[in-house]
C-alpha positions in Angstrom: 0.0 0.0 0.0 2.8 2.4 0.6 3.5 2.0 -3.2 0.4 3.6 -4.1 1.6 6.5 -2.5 4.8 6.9 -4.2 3.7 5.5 -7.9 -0.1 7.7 -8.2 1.7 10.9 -7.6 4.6 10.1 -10.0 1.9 8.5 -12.7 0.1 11.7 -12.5 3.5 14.2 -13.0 5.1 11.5 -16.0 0.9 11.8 -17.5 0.6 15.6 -17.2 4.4 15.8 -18.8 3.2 13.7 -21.8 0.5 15.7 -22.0 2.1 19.1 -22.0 4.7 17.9 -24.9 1.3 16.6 -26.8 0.0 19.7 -27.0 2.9 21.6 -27.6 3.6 19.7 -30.5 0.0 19.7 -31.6 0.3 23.6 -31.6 3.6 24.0 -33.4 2.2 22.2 -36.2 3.9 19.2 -36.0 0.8 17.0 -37.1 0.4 18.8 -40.6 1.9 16.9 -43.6 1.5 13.1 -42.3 2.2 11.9 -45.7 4.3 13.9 -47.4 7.8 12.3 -45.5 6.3 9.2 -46.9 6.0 10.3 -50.5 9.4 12.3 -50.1 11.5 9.0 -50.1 10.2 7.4 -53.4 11.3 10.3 -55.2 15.3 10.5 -56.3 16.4 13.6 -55.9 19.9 12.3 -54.6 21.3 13.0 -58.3 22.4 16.4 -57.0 24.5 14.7 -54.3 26.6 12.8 -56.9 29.8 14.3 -57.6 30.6 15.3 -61.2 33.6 15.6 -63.2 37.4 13.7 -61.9 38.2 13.1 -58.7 42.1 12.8 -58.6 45.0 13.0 -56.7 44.0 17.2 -56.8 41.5 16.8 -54.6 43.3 14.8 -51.8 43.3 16.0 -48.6 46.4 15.6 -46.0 45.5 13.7 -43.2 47.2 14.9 -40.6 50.0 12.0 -39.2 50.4 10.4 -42.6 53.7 9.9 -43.0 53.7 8.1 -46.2 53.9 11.0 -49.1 
């Protein structure tokens, strides 16, 4: 019984913090586009990401405590 006392208070803090991020979140518009993440990923629009042109020994970078050139 001496549970109760301890878990119904801290149920009712944990509840009431949920609660407060729900409807924070509900009023920064978080909830709006449901389905547009979900259509995002079938598109590929990674071709921007590839890099064009030669990638040589001009573009190397010096790592620093590589002693071998």
């Amino acid at each position: 019984m001496d549970a109760v006392y301890l878990l119904l208070p801290l149920a009712v803090i944990l509840g009431s913090i949920e609660l407060g991020f729900l409807i924070w979140s509900i009023r920064d518009d978080q909830f709006d586009d449901l389905e547009g993440p979900a259509h995002r990923i079938l598109f590929e629009d990674d071709q921007e990401l590839v890099p064009t042109g030669k990638q040589g020994d001009e573009e190397r970078t010096e790592i620093p405590g590589d002693k071998d050139h």
